[in-house]
DOMAR-557949 format. One record per residue (C-alpha): residue number from 1; residue in three letters; x, y, z negated. Coordinates in Angstrom, 1 decimal. Example, Ala and Ser with C-alpha at 12.3 -4.5 7.8 and 13.67 -1.06 7.14 Angstrom:
+-----+-----+--------+--------+--------+
!   k !   r !     px !     py !     pz !
+-----+-----+--------+--------+--------+
!   1 ! ALA !   12.3 !   -4.5 !   -7.8 !
!   2 ! SER !   13.7 !   -1.1 !   -7.1 !
+-----+-----+--------+--------+--------+
END
This chain:
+-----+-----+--------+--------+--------+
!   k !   r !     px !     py !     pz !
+-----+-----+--------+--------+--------+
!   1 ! UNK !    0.3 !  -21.9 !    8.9 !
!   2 ! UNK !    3.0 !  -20.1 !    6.7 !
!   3 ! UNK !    4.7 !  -23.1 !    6.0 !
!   4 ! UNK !    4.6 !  -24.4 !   10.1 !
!   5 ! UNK !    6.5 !  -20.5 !   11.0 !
!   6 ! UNK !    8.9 !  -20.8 !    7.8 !
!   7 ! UNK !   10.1 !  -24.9 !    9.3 !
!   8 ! UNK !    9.8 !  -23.4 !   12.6 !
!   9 ! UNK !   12.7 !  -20.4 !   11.6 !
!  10 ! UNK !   14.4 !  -22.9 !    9.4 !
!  11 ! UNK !   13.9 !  -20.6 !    6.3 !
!  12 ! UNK !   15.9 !  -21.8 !    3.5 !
!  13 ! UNK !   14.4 !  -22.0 !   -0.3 !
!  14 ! UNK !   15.1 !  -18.4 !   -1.5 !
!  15 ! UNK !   14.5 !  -16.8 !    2.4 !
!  16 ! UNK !   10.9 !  -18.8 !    1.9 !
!  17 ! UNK !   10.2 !  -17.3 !   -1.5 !
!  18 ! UNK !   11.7 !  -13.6 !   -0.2 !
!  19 ! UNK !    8.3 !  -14.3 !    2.0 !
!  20 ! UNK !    5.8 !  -15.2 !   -0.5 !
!  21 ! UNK !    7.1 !  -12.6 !   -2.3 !
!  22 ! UNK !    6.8 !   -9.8 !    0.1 !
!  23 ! UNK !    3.5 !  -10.9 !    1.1 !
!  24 ! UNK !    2.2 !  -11.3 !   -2.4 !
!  25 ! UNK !    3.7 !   -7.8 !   -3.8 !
!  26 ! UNK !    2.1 !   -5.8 !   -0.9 !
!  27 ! UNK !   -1.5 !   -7.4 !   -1.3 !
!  28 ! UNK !   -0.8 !   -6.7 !   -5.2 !
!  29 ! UNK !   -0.4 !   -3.0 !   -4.2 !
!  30 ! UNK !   -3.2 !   -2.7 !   -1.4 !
!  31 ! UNK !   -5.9 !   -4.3 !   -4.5 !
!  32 ! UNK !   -4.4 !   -2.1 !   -6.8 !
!  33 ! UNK !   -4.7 !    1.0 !   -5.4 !
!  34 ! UNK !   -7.4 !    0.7 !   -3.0 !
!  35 ! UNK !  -10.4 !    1.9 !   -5.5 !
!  36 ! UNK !   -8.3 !    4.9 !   -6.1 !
!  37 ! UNK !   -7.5 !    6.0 !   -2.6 !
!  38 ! UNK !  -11.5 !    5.9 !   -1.9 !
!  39 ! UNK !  -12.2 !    8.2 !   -4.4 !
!  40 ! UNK !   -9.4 !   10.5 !   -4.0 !
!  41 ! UNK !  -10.4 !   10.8 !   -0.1 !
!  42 ! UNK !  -14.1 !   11.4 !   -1.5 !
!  43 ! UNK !  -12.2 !   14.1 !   -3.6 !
!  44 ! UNK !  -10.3 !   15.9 !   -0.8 !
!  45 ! UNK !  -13.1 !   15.4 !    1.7 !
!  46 ! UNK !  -16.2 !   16.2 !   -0.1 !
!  47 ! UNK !  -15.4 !   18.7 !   -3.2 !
!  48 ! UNK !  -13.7 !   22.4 !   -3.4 !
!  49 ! UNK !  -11.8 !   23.1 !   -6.4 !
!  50 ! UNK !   -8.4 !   24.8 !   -7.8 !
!  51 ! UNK !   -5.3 !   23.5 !   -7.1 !
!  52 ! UNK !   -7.3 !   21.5 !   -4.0 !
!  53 ! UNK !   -4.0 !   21.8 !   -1.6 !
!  54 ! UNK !   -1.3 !   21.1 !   -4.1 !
!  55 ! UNK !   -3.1 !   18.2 !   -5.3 !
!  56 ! UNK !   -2.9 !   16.9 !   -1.5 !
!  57 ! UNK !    0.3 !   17.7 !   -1.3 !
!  58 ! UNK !    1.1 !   15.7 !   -4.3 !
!  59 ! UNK !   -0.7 !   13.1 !   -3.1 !
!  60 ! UNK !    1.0 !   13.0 !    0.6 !
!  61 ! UNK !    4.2 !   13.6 !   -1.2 !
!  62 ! UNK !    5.6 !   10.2 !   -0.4 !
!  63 ! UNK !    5.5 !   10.6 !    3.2 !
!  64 ! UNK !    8.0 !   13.1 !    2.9 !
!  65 ! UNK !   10.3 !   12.4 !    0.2 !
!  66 ! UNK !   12.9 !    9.7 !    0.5 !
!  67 ! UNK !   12.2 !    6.8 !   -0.8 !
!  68 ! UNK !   15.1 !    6.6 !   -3.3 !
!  69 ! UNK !   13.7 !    9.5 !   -5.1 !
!  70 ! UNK !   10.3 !    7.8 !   -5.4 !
!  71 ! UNK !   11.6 !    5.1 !   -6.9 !
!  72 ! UNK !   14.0 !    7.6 !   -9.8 !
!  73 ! UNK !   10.7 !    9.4 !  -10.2 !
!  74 ! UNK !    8.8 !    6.0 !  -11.2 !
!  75 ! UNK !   12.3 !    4.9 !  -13.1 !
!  76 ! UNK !   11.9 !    8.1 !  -15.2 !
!  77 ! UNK !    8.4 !    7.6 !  -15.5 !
!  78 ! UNK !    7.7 !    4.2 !  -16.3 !
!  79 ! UNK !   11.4 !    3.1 !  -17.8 !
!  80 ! UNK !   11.5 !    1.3 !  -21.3 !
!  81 ! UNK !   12.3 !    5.1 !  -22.5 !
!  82 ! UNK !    9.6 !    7.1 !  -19.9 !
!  83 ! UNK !    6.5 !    8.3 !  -21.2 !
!  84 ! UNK !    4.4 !    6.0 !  -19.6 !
!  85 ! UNK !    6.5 !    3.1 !  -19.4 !
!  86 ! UNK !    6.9 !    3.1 !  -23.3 !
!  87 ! UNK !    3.0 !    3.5 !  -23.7 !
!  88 ! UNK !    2.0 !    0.7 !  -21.8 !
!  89 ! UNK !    5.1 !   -1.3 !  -23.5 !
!  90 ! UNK !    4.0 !   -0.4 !  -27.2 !
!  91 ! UNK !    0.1 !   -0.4 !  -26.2 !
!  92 ! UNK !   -0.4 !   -2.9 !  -24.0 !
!  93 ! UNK !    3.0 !   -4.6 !  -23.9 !
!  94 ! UNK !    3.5 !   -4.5 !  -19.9 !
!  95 ! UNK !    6.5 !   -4.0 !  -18.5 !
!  96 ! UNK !    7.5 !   -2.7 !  -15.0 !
!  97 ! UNK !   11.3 !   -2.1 !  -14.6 !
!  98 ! UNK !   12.9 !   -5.7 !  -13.1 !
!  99 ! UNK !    9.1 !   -6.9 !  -12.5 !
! 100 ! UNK !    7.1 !   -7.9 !   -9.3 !
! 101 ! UNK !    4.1 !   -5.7 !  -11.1 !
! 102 ! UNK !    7.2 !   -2.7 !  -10.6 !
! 103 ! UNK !    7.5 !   -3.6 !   -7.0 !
! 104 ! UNK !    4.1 !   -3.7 !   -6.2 !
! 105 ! UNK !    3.5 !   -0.5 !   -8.2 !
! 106 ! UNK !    6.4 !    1.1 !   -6.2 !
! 107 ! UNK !    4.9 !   -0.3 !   -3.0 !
! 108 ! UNK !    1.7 !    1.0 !   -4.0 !
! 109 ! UNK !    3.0 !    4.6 !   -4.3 !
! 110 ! UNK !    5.0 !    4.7 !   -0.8 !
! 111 ! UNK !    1.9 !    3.2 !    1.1 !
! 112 ! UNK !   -0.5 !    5.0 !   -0.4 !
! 113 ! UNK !   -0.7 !    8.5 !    1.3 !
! 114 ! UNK !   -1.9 !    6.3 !    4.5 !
! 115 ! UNK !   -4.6 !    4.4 !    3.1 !
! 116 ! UNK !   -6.0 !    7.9 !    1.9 !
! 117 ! UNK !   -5.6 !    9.4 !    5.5 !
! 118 ! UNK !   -7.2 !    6.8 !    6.9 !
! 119 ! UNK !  -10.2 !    7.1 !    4.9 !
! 120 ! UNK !  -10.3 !   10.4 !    4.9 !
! 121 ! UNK !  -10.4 !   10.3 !    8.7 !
! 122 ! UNK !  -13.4 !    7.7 !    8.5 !
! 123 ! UNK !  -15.4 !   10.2 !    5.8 !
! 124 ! UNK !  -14.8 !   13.2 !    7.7 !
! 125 ! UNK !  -17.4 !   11.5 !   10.6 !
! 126 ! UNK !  -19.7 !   10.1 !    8.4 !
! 127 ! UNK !  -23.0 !   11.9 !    9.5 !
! 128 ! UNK !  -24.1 !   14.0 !    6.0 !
! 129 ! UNK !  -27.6 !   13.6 !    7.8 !
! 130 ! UNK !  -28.4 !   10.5 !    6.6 !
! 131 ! UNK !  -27.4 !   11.3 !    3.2 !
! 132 ! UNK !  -29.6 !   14.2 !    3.3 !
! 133 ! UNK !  -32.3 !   12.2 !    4.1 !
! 134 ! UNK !  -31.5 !    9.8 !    1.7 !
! 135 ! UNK !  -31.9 !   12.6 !   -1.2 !
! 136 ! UNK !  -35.4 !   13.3 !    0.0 !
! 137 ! UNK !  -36.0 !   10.1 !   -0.3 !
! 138 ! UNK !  -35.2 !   10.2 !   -4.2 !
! 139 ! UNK !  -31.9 !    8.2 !   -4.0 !
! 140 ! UNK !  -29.2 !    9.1 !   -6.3 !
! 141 ! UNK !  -25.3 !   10.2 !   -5.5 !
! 142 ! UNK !  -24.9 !    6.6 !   -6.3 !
! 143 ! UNK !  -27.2 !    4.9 !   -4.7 !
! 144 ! UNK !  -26.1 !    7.3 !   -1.3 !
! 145 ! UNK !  -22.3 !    6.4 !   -1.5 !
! 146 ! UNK !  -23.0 !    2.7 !   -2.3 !
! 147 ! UNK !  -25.9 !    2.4 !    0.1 !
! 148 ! UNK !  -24.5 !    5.1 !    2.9 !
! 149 ! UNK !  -21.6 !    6.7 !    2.6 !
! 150 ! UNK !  -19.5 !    3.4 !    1.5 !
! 151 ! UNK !  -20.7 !    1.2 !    4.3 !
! 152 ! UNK !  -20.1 !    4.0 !    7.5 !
! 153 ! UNK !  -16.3 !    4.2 !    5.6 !
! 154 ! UNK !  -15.9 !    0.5 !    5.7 !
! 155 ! UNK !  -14.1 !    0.8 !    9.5 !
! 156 ! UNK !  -11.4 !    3.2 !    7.8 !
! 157 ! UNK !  -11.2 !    1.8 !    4.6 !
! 158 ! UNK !  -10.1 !   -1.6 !    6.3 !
! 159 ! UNK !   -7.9 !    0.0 !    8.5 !
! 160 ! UNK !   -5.9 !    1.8 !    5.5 !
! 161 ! UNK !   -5.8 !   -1.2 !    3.7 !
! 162 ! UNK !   -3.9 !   -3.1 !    6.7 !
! 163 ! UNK !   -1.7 !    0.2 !    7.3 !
! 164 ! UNK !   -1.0 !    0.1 !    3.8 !
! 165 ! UNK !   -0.5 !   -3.7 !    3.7 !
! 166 ! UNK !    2.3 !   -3.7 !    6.9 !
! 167 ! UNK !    3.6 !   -0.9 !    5.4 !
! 168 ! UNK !    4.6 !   -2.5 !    2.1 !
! 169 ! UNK !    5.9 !   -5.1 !    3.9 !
! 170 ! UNK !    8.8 !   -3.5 !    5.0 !
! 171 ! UNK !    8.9 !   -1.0 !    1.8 !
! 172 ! UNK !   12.7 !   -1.3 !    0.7 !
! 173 ! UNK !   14.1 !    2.3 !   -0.8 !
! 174 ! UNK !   11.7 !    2.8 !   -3.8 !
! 175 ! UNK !   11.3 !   -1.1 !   -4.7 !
! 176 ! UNK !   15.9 !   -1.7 !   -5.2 !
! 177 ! UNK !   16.0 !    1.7 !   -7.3 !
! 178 ! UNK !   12.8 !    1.0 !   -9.5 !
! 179 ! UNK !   12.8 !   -2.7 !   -9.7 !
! 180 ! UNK !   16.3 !   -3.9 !   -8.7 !
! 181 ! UNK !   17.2 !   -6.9 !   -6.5 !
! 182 ! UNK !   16.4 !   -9.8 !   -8.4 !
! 183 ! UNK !   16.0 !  -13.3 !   -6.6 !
! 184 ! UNK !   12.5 !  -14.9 !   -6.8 !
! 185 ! UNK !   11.1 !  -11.6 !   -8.9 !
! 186 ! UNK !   11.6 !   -8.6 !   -6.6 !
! 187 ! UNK !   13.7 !   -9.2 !   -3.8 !
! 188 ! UNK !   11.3 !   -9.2 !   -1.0 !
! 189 ! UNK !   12.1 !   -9.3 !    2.5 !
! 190 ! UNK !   13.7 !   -6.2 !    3.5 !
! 191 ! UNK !   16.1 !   -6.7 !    0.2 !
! 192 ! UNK !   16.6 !  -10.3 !    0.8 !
! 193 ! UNK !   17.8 !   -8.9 !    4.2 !
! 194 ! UNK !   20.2 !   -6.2 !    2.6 !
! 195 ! UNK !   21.6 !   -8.6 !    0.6 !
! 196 ! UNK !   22.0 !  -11.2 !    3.7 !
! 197 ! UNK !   23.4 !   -8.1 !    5.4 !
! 198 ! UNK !   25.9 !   -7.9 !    2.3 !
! 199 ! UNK !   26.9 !  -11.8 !    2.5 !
! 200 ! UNK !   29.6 !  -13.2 !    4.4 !
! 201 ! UNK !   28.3 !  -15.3 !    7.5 !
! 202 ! UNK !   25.2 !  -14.1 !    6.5 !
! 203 ! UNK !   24.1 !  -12.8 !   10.1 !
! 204 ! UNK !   22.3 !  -15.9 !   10.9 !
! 205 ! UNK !   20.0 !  -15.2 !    7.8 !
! 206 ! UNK !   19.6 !  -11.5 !    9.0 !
! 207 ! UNK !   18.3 !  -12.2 !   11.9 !
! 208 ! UNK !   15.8 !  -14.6 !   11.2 !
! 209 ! UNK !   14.3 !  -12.4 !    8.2 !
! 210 ! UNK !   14.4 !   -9.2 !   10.6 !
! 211 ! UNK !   12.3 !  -11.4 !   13.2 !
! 212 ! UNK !    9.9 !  -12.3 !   10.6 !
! 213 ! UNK !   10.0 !   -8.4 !    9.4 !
! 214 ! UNK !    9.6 !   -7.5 !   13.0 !
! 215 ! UNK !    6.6 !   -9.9 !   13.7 !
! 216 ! UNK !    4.6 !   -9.2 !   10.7 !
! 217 ! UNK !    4.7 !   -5.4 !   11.3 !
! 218 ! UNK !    4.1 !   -6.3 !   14.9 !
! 219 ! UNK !    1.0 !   -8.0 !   13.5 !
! 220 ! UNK !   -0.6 !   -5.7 !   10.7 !
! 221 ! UNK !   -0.4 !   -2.3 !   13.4 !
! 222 ! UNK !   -2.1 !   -4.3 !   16.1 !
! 223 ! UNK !   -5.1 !   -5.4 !   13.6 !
! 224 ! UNK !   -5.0 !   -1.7 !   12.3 !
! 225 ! UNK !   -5.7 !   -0.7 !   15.6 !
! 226 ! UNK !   -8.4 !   -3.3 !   16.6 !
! 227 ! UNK !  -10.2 !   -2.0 !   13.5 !
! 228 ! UNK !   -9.6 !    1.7 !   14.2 !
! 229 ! UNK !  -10.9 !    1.0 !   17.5 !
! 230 ! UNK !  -13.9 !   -0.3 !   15.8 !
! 231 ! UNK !  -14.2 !    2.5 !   13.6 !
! 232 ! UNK !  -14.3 !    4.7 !   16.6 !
! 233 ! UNK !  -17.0 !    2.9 !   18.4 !
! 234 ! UNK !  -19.6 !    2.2 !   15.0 !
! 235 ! UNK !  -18.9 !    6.2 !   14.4 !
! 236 ! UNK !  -19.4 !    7.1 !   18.2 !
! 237 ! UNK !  -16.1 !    9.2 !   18.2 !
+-----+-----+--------+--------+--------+
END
């Protein structure tokens, strides 16, 4: 089906791969940090302790920050010469700056505020009766989340996930300061559009990569809403 749309816009080699790209670094960045956002929802939802708001803050941070200076934060961070960067370089020897595991890291960071809102939302209604009876039953903190908790959150979780996934699609700011523009390893579709935008004659290309850009995040809102709908009517909100 990709392939039909691409001969269908006429998409050229490069504009093609831009595509795969895009698509590729944003489901990187949903996998990535979808285990993570579950349990820091769990954490903001379900537990009191110090430092509770700035730790949201921090974590909603990217919502309100230009991109840019996402992308010099993670530059400083995870550079060949940033503390973490040179860890996992000497450690592990991976390597972020110029990558597609940069851009989907960067990705990762922008989007991720909404996939934790989104779950947050869906834990907030999850009825705490049910795990109450649960624990008379004998069942664990485990065996309640995994058995429970997990299943009523599934509605939000999904939902996040496809936020987050149309979301990275279009992420642009925090992916050309971290990971630069480089053809067929981080230019994804809003850069390969920049640099179309850049070209001489280059219109023609602009507009059929905004279309595609425009369709996909036509697509991933209306399945976040089909599944928020659902979420509404399993939860009875």
């Amino acid at each position: 089906m990709l392939r039909d749309i691409a001969n269908w816009l006429s998409l050229s080699g490069p504009e093609l791969e831009a595509l795969r790209l895009s698509l590729s670094v944003a489901l990187r960045s949903v996998a990535a940090s979808l285990p993570l956002a579950i349990a820091v929802a769990w954490l903001l939802t379900r537990r009191r302790f110090p430092g509770r708001t700035l730790f949201d803050a921090l974590v909603h941070l990217p919502l309100v920050l230009p991109p840019v200076v996402v992308g010099y934060i993670l530059l400083v961070l995870f550079g060949a010469r940033g503390p973490l960067g040179g860890f996992l370089s000497r450690a592990f020897g991976i390597e972020l700056v110029f990558t597609r595991a940069g851009a989907a890291l960067a990705t990762a960071v922008m989007s991720f505020p909404l996939m934790v809102r989104a779950i947050r939302i869906s834990l907030e209604h999850v009825d705490r009766g049910l795990e109450d009876a649960a624990r008379t039953l004998g069942a664990g903190p485990w065996d309640r989340f995994a058995t429970i908790t997990l299943p009523l959150m599934m509605p939000g979780i999904l939902a996040g996930a496809v936020t987050a996934f149309a979301a990275g699609l279009g992420e642009f700011g925090a992916v050309i300061t971290f990971v630069s523009n480089i053809p067929g390893e981080t230019r994804t579709l809003p850069l390969a559009l920049y640099t179309a935008l850049q070209t001489p004659d280059g219109d023609a290309v602009a507009a059929r990569l905004a279309a595609i850009s425009f369709g996909l995040g036509v697509l991933g809102l209306l399945a976040a809403e089909a599944i928020a709908r659902l979420a509404r009517r399993r939860l009875g909100a």
